[in-house]
C-alpha positions as CSV (number, residue, x, y, z in Angstrom):
1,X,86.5,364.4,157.1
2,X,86.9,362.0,154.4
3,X,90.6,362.6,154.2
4,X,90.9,361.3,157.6
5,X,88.6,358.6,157.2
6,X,90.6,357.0,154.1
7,X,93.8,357.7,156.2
8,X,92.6,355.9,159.2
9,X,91.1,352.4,156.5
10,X,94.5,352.9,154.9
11,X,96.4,352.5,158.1
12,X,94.2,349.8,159.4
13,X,94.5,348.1,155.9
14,X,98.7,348.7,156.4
15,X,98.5,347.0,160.4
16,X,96.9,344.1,159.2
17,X,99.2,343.1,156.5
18,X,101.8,343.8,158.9
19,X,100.3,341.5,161.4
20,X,99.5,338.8,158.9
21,X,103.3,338.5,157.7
22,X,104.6,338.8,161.6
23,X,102.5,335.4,162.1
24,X,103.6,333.9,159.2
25,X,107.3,335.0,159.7
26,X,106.7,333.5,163.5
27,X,106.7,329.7,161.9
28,X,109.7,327.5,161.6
29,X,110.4,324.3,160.3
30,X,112.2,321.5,161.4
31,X,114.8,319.1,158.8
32,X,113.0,315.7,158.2
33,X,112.7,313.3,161.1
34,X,115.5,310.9,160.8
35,X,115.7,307.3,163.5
36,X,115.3,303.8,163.5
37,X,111.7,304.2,163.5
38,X,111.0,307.4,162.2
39,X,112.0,308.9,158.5
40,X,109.5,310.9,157.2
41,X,107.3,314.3,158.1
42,X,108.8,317.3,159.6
43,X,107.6,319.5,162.4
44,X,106.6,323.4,162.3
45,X,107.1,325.8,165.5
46,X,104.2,328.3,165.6
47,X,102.4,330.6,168.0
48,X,99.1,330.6,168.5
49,X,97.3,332.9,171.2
50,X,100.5,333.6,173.0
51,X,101.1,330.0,173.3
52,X,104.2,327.7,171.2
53,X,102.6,325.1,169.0
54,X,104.3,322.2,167.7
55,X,102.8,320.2,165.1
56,X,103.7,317.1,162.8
57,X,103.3,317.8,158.8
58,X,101.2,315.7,156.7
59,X,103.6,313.1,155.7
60,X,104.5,312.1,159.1
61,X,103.7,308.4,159.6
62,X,103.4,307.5,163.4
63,X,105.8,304.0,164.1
64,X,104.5,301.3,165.1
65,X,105.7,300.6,168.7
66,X,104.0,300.0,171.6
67,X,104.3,303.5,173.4
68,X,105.5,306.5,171.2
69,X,105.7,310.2,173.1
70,X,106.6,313.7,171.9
71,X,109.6,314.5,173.1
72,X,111.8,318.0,173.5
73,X,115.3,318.3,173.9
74,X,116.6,321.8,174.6
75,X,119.6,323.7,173.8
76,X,121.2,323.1,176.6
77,X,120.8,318.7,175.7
78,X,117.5,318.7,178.7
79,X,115.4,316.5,177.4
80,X,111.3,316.8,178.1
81,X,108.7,314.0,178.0
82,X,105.6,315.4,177.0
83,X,102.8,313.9,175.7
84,X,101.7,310.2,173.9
85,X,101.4,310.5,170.1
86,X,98.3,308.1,170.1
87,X,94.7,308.9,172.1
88,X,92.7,305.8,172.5
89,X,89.0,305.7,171.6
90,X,86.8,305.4,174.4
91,X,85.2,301.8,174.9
92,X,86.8,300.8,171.5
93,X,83.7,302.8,169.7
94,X,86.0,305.6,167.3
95,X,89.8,305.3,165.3
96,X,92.6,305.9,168.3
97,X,93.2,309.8,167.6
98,X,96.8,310.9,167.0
99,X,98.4,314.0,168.6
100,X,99.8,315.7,165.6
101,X,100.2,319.4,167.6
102,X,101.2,319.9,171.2
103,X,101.3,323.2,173.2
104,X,104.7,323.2,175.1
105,X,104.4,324.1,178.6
106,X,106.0,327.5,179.8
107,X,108.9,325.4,181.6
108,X,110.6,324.7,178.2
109,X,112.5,327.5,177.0
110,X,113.9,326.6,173.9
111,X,113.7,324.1,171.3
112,X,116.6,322.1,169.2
113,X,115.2,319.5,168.4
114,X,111.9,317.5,168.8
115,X,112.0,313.7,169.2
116,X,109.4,310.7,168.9
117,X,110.9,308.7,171.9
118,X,109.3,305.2,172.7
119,X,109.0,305.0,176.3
120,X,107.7,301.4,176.8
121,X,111.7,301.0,174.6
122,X,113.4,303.8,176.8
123,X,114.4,304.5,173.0
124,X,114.5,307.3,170.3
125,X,112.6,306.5,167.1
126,X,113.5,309.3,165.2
127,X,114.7,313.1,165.6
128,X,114.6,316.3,163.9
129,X,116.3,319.5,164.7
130,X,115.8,323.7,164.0
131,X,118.7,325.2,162.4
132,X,118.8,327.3,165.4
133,X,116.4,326.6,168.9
134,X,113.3,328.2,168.8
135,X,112.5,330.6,171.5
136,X,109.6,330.2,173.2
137,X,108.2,333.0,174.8
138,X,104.7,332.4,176.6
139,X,102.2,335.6,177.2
């Protein structure tokens, strides 16, 4: 009886270790962001509840242009608009928020490389690529 009880913590103790280093071994960074605009911070790929996460590292300094968007360009050269960097305040009352993670929608496949594109400019500020796309695989 207590044979099997150590087993079965043992094993439990083994699967979570497991799991912890299959999570950690699921993130992948980007090279630094490099542009016009843009020449500092990096981006990590993660998954988080079955979902792909992208999100900006610390040192990432959001430009200062009028409009600035995440945007996704596949490995095929698509490119994606997704979302605005900035969040304005309601009524002018808090700081403007900044977008610093974004969870891809299922439609994009792969990543090669994430860009901060200005679309008031209809111009990229900066770029930075995988070493290889990241598959994204929703659940």
């Amino acid at each position: 009886m207590i044979r099997s009880t150590l087993t079965t913590a043992c094993l439990a103790f083994a699967a979570l270790g497991l799991t912890a280093t299959f999570a950690a071994a699921q993130a992948h960074t980007s090279s630094k962001f490099s542009g016009a605009k843009v020449n500092a911070g990096t981006v990590t790929h993660t998954v988080k509840d079955g979902k792909n996460v992208l999100t900006l590292s610390s040192d990432f300094q959001v430009p200062d242009t009028p409009d600035p968007h995440w945007q996704i360009v596949d490995s095929k050269g698509n490119t994606f608009l997704l979302q605005r960097l900035g969040v304005k305040s309601l009524g002018g009352l808090a700081k403007d928020r900044i977008n610093t993670s974004i969870t891809l929608p299922a439609y994009v496949k792969d990543v090669a490389k994430v860009q901060i594109y200005c679309a008031w400019a209809e111009a990229v500020l900066g770029e930075a690529s995988f070493s290889a796309p990241m598959m994204t695989m929703d659940k």
